[in-house]
C-alpha positions as CSV (number, residue, x, y, z in Angstrom):
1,X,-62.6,36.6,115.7
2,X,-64.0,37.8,112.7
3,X,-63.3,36.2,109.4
4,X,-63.7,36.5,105.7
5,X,-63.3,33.5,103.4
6,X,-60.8,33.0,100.9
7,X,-61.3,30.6,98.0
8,X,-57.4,30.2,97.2
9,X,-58.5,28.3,93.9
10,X,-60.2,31.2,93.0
11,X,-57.3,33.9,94.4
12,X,-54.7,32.5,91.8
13,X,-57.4,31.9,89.1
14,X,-56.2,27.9,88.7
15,X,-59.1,25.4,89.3
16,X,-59.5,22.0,91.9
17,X,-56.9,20.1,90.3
18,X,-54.4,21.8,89.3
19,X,-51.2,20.9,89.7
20,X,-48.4,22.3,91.1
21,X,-46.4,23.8,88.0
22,X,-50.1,25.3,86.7
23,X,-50.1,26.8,90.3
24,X,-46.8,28.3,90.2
25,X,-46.8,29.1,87.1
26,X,-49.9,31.0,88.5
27,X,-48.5,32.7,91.1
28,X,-45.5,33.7,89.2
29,X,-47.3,35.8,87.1
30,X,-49.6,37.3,89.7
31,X,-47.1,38.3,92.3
32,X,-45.6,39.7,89.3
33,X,-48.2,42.1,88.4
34,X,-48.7,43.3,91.5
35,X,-45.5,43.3,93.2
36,X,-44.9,46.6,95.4
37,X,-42.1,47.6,93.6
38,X,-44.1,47.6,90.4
39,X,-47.4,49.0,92.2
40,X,-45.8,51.7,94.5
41,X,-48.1,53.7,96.7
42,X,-51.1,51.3,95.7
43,X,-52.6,49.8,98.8
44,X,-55.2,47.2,96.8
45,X,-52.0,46.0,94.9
46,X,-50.1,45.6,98.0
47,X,-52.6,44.1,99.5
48,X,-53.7,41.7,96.7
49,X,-49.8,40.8,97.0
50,X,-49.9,39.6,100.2
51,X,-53.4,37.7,99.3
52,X,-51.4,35.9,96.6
53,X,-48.6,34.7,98.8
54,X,-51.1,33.2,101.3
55,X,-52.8,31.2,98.7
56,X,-49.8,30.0,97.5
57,X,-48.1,29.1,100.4
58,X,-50.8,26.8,100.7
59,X,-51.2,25.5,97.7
60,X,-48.0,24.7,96.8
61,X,-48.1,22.6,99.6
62,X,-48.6,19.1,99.3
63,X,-49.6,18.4,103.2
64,X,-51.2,22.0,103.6
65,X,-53.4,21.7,100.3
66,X,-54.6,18.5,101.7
67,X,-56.0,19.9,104.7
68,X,-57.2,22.8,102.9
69,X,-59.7,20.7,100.8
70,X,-60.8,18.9,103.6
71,X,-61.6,22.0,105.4
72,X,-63.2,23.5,102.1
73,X,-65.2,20.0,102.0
74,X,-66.7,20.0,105.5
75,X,-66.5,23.6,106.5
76,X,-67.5,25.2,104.1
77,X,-65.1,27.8,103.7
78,X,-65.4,28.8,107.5
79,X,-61.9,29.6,108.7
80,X,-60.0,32.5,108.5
81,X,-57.2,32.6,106.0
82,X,-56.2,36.1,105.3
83,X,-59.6,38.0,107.0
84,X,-60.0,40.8,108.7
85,X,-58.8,40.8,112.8
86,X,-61.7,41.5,114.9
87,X,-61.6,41.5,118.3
88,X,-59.2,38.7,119.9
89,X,-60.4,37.1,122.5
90,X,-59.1,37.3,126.0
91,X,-56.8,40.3,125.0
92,X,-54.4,38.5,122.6
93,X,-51.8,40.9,121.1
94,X,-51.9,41.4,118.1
95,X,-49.6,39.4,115.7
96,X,-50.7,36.5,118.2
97,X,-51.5,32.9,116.5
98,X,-55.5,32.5,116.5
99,X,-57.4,30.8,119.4
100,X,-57.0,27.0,118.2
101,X,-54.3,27.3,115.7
102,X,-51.9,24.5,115.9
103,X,-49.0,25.5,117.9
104,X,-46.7,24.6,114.5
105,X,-48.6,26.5,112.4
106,X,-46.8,26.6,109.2
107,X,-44.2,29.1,108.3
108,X,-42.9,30.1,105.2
109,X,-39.7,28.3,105.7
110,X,-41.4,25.4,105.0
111,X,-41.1,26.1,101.1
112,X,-37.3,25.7,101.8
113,X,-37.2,23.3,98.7
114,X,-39.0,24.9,96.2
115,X,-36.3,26.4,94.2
116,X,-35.3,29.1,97.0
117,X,-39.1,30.2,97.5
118,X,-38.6,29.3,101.1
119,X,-35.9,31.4,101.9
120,X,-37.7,34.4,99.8
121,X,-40.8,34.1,101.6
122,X,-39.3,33.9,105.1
123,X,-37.6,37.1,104.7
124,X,-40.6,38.7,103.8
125,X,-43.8,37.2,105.3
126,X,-42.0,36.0,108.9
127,X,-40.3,38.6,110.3
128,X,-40.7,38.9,113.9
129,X,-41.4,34.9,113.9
130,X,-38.8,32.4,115.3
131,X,-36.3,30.9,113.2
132,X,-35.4,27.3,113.1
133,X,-32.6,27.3,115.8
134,X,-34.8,29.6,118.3
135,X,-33.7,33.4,117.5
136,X,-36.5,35.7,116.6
137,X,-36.2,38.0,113.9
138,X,-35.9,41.8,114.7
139,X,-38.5,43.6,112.5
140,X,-36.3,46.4,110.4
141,X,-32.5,44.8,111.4
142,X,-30.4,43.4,109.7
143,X,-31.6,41.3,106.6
144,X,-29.5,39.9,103.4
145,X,-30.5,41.5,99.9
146,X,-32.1,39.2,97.2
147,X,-30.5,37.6,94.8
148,X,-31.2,39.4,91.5
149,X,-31.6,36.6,88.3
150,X,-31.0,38.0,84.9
151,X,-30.7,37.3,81.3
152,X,-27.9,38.8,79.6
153,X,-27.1,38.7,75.9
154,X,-23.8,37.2,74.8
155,X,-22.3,37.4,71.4
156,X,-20.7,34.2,69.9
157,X,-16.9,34.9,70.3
158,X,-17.6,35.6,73.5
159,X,-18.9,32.8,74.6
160,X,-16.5,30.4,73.0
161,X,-13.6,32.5,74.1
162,X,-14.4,34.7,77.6
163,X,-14.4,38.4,77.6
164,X,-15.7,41.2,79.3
165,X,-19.7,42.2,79.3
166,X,-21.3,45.2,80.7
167,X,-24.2,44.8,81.8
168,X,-27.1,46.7,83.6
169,X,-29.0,45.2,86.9
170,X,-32.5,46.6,88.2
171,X,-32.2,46.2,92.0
172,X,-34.2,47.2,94.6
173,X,-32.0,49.3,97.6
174,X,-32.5,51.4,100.9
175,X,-34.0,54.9,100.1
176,X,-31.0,57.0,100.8
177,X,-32.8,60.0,101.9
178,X,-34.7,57.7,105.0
179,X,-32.3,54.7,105.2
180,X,-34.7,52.4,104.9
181,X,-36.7,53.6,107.6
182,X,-39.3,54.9,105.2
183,X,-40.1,58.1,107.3
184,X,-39.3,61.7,106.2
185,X,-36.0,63.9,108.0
186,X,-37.2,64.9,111.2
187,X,-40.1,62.8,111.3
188,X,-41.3,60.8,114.7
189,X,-41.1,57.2,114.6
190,X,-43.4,54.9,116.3
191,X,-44.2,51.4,117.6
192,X,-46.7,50.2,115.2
193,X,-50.5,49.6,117.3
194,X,-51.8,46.8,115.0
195,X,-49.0,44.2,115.5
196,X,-47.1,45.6,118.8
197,X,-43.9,46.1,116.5
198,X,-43.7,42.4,115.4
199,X,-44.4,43.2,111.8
200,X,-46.8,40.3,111.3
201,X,-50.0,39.3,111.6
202,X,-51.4,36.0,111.7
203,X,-54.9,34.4,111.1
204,X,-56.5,31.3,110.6
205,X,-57.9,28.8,113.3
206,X,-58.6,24.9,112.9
207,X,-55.4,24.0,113.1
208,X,-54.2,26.4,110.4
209,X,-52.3,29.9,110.7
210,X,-51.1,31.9,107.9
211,X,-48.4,34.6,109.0
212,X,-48.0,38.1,106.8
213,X,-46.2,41.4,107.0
214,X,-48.6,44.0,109.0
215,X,-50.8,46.0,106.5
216,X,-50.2,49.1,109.0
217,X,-46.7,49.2,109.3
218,X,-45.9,47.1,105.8
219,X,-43.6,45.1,107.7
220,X,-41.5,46.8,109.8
221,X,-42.7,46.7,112.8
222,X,-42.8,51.0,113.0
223,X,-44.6,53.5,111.8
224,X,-43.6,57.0,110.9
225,X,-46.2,60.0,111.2
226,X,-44.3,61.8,108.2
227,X,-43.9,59.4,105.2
228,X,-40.7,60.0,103.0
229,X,-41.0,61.6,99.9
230,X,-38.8,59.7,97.5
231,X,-39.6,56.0,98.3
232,X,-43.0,57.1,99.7
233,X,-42.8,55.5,102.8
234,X,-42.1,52.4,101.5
235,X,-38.3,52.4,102.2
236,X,-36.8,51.2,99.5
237,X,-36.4,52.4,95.5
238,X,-36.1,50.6,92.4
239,X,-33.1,51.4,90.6
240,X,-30.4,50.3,88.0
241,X,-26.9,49.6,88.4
242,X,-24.4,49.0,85.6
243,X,-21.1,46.6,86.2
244,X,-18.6,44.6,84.0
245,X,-18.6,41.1,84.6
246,X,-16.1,38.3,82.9
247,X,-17.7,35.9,81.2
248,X,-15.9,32.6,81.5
249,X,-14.6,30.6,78.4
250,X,-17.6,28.0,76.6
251,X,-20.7,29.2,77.8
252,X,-23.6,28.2,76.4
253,X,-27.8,29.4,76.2
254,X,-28.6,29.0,79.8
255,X,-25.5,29.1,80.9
256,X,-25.5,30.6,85.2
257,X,-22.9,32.4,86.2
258,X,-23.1,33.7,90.2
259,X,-21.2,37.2,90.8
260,X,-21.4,37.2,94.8
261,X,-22.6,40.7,96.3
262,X,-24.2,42.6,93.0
263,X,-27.5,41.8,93.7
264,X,-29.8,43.4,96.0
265,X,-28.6,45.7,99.0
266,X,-29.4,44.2,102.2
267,X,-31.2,46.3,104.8
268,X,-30.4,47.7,107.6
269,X,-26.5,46.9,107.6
270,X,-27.2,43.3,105.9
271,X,-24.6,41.5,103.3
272,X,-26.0,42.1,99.6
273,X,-27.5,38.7,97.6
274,X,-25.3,38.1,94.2
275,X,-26.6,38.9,91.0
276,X,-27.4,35.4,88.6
277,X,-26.5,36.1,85.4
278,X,-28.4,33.6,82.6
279,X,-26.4,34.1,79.1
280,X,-28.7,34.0,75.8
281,X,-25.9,33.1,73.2
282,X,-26.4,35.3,69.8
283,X,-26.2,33.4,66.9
284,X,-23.3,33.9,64.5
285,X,-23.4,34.2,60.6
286,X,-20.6,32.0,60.1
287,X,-19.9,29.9,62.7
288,X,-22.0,27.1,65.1
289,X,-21.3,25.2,67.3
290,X,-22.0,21.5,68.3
291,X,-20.8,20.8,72.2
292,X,-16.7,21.6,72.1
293,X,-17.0,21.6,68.3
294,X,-16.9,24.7,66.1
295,X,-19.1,24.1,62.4
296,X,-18.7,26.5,59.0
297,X,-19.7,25.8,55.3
298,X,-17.7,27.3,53.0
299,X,-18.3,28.0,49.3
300,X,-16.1,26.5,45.9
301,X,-16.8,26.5,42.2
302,X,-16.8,24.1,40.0
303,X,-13.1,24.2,38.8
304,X,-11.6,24.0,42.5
305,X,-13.7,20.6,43.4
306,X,-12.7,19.2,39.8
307,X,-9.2,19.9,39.9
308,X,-8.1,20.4,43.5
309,X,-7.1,23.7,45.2
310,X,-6.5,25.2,48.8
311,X,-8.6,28.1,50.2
312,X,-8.1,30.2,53.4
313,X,-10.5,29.7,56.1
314,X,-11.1,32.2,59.6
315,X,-11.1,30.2,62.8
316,X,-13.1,31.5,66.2
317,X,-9.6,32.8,67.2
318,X,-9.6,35.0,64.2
319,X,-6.5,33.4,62.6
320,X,-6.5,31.4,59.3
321,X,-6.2,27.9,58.2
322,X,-5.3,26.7,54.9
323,X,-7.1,24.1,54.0
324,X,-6.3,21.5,51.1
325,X,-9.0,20.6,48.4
326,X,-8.3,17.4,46.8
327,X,-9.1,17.2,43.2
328,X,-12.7,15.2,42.6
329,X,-14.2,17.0,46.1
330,X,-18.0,16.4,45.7
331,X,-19.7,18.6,47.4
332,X,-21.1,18.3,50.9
333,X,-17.9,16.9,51.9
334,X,-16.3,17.9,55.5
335,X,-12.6,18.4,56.5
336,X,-11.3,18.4,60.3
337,X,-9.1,21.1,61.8
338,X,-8.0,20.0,64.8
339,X,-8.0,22.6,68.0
340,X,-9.4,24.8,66.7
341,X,-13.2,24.3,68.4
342,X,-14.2,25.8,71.9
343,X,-11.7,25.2,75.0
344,X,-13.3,23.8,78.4
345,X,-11.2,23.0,81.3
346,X,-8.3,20.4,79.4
347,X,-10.3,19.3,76.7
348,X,-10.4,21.5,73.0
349,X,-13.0,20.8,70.3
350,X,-12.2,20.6,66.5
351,X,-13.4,22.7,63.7
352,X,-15.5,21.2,60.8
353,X,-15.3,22.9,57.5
354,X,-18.2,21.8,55.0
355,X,-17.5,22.3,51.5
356,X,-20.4,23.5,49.2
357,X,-19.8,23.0,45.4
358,X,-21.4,26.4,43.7
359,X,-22.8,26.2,40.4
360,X,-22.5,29.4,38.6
361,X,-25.6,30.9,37.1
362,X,-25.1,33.9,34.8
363,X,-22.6,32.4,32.5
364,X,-22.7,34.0,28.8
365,X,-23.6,32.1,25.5
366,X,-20.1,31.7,25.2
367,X,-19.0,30.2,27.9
368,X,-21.9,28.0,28.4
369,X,-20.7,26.5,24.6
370,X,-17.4,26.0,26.2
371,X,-18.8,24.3,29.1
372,X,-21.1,22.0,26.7
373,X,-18.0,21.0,24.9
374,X,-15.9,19.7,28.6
375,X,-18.7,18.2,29.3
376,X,-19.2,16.1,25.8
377,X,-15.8,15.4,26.0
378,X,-15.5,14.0,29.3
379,X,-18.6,11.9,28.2
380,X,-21.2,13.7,31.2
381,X,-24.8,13.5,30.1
382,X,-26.8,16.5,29.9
């Protein structure tokens, strides 16, 4: 076998010690950049895809880094993660583990518990590879869509109360005009030669074996000898689709809600993922809110804190309260309306009405004189 060394350091730009949120956070934004469906038709960003993946499926690793740097230490470097497939000795098909890989040479599925990266992976680098309870997988059947994670903006009443929110979802789905297949109408379909229809390759030796989708057949295991013309061959097209959802009552920033089988379309006859929808709560110019509590500030003059009055104040529901302003009200003082704060489950929050005294500033000469005098007789220094 021939190989070609990989620093994985260097490959997501993150040095020695790094640890493992600098190395995802790494990755994140290089698999990012050169996703296919950001890069379609480019074969150095596909490629430098795929070189992204390895490296972090290895470094993210706790086990798998440690073995790394030891072979880095004491081999200089000289295994084969990610090279180019020379000849394989005594005939091996291609796709075939290396000649003194370990027989449990790790899979994607063992990132199972970072966050859903497992499953992710799996589906994309190790098709064609056994699952855990024996089954192979079929390169181009069946396969689930991906969950589709986004942020959506809500505005204030409507996330205290619930509503209705359109919203618009970029997805990635089937070319319609191949089915998936990625070749053009009429065009023949063959077994792809570089992995014997496996869609995966695998390389590595020392008791290491990394497993990605065949550069030749991207994947699926076939090759077409007329590409189709809208998705290019690649089978699938980015697109965006735009559905109502209901938001629930009391969300808050950050808030998830799950909206099962509106996220991407699964392939070949596979159920769709859901679409994740992260609300970012708009602020409101009147109202905020504290847990199941609803907060306002409202203004009075001068006269209504002295002497007492009642004013009229808007709830979230967009009814009115009056509220009662006893006579000496400094200001800065807060009143309680009860129920009238956010709803969750059985429990209602209050609303909190601030009082803010307001001083006028533009009064004439004569009213000021006027003012002088109240206050000289009700013996306030000035």
């Amino acid at each position: 076998m021939t190989t070609t060394t990989k620093d994985y350091y260097r490959v997501l730009g993150v040095a020695e010690d790094a640890d493992r949120d600098a190395i995802r956070k790494a990755y994140r934004k290089l698999a990012k950049q050169y996703h296919p469906d950001a890069n379609q038709g480019d074969e150095k960003a596909a490629e430098r895809f795929k070189e992204v993946g390895e490296a972090y499926a290895v470094l993210s690793d706790e086990e798998k880094r440690k073995q790394y740097d030891q072979m880095r230490k004491f081999g200089g470097l000289g295994f084969g993660f990610g090279g180019a497939q020379g000849p394989r000795p005594g005939g091996a098909r291609p796709g075939a583990p290396p000649e003194g890989a370990a027989p449990g040479g790790f899979s994607f599925e063992d990132l199972g518990g970072l966050g859903g990266l497992g499953d992710l992976f799996s589906s994309i680098f190790d098709r064609g590879q056994p699952r855990a309870d024996g089954t192979a997988r079929r390169p181009g059947g069946p396969s689930p869509g991906e969950d589709v994670e986004l942020v959506a903006d809500v505005s204030f009443e409507t996330a205290v109360l619930g509503g209705q929110l359109r919203v618009s979802v970029p997805i990635t789905e089937d070319c319609t005009n191949c089915g998936g297949s990625g070749a053009g109408p009429g065009s023949a379909v063959h077994r792809c030669s570089e992995c014997s229809g496996t869609g995966t390759v695998s390389f590595g030796q020392g008791g290491f074996a990394v497993t990605r989708p065949c550069p030749a057949c991207m994947g699926r295991g076939r090759v077409a000898e007329t590409p189709c013309a809208p998705c290019q061959g690649t089978g699938s097209v980015r697109q965006t689709r735009r559905i109502q959802v209901r938001v629930p009552p009391a969300v808050e920033n950050g808030s998830r809600l799950r909206v099962p089988g509106q996220g991407g379309r699964g392939r070949q006859g596979g159920p769709p993922g859901d679409l994740i929808i992260v609300f970012r709560v708009s602020p409101h110019n009147f109202f905020r809110r504290e847990g199941l509590d609803i907060h306002c500030t409202v203004p009075i003059n001068v006269a209504q804190a002295a002497l007492g009055s009642r004013v009229r104040v808007r709830t979230i529901r967009g009814k009115h309260v009056v509220l009662k302003i006893p006579p000496g009200t400094q200001g800065g003082t807060r009143f309680r309306v009860r129920g009238q704060g956010v709803t969750k489950g059985n429990h209602t929050g209050d609303q909190f009405v601030e009082v803010r005294v307001r001083i006028p500033d533009d009064m004439s000469d004569e009213e000021r004189e006027r003012f002088r005098e109240w206050a000289e007789a009700a013996g306030l220094r000035y």
